[in-house]
SEPA-941299 format. One record per residue (C-alpha): residue number from 1; x, y, z. Coordinates in steps of 0.1 Angstrom, whole numbers, plus 5000, padded with zeros to 4 digits. Each point is the difference from the previous one (the first is absolute). Layout:
# residues N
k NUM&east X&north Y&up Z
...
***
This chain:
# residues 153
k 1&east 0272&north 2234&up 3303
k 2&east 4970&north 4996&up 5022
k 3&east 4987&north 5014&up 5029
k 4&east 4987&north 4973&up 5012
k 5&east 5011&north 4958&up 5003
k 6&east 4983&north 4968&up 5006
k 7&east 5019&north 4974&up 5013
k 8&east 4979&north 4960&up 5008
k 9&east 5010&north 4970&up 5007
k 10&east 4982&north 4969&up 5007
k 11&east 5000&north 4964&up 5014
k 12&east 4974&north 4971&up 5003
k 13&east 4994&north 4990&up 5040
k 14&east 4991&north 4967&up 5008
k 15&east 4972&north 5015&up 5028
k 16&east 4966&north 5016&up 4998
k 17&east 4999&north 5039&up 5000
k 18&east 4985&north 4995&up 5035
k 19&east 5038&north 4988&up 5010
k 20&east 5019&north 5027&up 4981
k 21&east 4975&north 5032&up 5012
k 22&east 5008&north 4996&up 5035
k 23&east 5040&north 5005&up 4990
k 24&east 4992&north 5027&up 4983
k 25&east 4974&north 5021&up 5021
k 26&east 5018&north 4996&up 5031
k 27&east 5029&north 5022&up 4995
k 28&east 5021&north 4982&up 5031
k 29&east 4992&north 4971&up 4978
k 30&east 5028&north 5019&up 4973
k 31&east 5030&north 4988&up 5025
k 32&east 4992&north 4964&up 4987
k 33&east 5003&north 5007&up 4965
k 34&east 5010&north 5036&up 4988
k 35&east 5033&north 4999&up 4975
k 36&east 5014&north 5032&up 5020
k 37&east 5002&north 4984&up 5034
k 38&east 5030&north 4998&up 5015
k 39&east 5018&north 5031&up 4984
k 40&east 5001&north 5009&up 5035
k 41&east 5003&north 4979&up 5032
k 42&east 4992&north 5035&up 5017
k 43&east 4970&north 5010&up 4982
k 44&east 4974&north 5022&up 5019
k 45&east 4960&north 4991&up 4994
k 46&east 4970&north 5015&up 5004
k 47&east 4967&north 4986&up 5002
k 48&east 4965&north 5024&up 4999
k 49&east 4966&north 4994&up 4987
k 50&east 4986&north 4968&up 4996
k 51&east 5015&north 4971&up 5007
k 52&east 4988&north 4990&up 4967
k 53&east 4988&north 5006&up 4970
k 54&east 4989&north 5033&up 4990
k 55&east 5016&north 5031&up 5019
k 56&east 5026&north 4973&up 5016
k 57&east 5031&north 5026&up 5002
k 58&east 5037&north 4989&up 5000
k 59&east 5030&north 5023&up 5001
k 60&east 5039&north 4993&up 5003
k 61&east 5033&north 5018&up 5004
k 62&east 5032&north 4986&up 4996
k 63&east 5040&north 5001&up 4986
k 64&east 4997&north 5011&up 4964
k 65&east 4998&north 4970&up 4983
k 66&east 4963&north 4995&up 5018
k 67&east 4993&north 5036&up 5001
k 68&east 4968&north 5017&up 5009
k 69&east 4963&north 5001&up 4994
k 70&east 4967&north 4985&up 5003
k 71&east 4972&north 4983&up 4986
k 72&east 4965&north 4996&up 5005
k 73&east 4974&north 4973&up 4987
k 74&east 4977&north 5022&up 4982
k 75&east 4982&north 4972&up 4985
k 76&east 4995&north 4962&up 5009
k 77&east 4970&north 4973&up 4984
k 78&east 5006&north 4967&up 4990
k 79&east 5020&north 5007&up 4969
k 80&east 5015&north 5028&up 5004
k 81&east 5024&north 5020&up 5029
k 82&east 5006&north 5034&up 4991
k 83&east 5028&north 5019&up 5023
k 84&east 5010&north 5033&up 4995
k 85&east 5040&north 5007&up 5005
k 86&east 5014&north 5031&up 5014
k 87&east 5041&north 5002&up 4996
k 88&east 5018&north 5026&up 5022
k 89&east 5034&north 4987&up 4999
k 90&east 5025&north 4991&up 4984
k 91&east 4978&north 5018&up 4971
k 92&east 4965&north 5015&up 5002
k 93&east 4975&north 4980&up 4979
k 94&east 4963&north 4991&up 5002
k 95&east 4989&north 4969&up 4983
k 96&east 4975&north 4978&up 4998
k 97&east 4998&north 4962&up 5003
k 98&east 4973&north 4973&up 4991
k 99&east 4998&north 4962&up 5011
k 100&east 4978&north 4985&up 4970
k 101&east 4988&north 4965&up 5012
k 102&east 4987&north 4978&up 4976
k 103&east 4987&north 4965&up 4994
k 104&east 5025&north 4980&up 4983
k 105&east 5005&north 4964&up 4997
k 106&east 5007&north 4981&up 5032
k 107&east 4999&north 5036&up 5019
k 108&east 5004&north 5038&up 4999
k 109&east 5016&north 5019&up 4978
k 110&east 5014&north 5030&up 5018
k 111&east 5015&north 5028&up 4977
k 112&east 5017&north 5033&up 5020
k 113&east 5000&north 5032&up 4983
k 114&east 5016&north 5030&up 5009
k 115&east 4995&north 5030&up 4981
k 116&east 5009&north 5040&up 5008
k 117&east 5009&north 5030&up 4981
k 118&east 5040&north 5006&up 4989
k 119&east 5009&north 5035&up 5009
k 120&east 5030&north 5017&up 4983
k 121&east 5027&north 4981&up 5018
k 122&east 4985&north 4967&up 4998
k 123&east 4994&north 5004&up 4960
k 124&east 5036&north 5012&up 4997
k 125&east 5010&north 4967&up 5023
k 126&east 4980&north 4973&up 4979
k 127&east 5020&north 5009&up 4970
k 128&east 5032&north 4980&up 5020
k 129&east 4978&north 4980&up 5022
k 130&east 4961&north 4996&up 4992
k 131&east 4976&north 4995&up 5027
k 132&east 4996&north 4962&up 4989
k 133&east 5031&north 4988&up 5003
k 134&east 4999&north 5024&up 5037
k 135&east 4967&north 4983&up 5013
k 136&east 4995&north 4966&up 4977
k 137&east 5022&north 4985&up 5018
k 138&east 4992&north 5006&up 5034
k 139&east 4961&north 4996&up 4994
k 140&east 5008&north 4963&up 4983
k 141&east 5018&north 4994&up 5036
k 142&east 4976&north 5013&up 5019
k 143&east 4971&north 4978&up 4981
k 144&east 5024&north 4965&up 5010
k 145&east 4998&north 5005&up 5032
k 146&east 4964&north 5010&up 4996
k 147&east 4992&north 4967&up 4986
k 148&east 5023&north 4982&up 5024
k 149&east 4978&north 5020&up 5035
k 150&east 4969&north 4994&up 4982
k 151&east 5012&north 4960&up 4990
k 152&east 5009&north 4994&up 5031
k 153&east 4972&north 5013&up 5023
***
């Protein structure tokens, strides 16, 4: 089993990077597009660092189904948005996750990736329930309504 997963997913975006970066490097930008908003009409957020790109700091508390953590934009050029993710609740896990942004016909191709180690518990979980049918799903929503902020702007 291994101690570590990969999951991407990936979508063509009828905008230039310059439209898409701006969603992504501006974490209150995430309210506009993120697949896990919503889970809680009560959720708590934090804002620190820049209000952009690199060192742009964005934590959040909420019911269980949002839980806890934070992430920080630990890397940001023009193809590329690298954010490192801190989960306190309702599990502790630290991932990372890329924004790949490249030319493609009639646009951008924008792939997510989120990758992190599997501890014990997680390994024993993906047996019943792998980390790609966990996250694919919610990154392919998440990348819709991507496409739809950026298409629309």
């Amino acid at each position: 089993m291994a101690k570590e997963f990969r999951v991407s997913r990936s979508t063509t975006v009828a905008a230039p990077p310059e439209r898409i970066l701006p969603l992504l490097t501006d974490l209150r930008q995430w309210q506009r597009w993120s697949p896990w908003e919503g889970l809680d009409p009560h959720l708590e957020r934090t804002y620190a660092g820049a209000d952009s790109g690199v060192g742009a700091v964005y934590g959040w508390r909420g019911n269980s189904k949002a839980g806890q953590g934070k992430m920080e934009i630990v890397e940001a050029t023009p193809d590329r948005v690298g954010v490192d993710l801190v989960f306190a609740a309702p599990m502790q896990a630290h991932n990372r996750v890329d924004f790949l942004l490249t030319p493609a016909d009639g646009g951008t191709r924008v792939e997510w990736v989120m990758t992190g180690p599997q501890n014990a518990v997680m390994r024993l979980m993906s047996k019943l329930y792998s980390m790609e049918k966990m996250i694919g799903p919610d990154l392919e929503k998440g990348l819709r309504q991507l496409k739809q902020a950026a298409e629309s702007a």
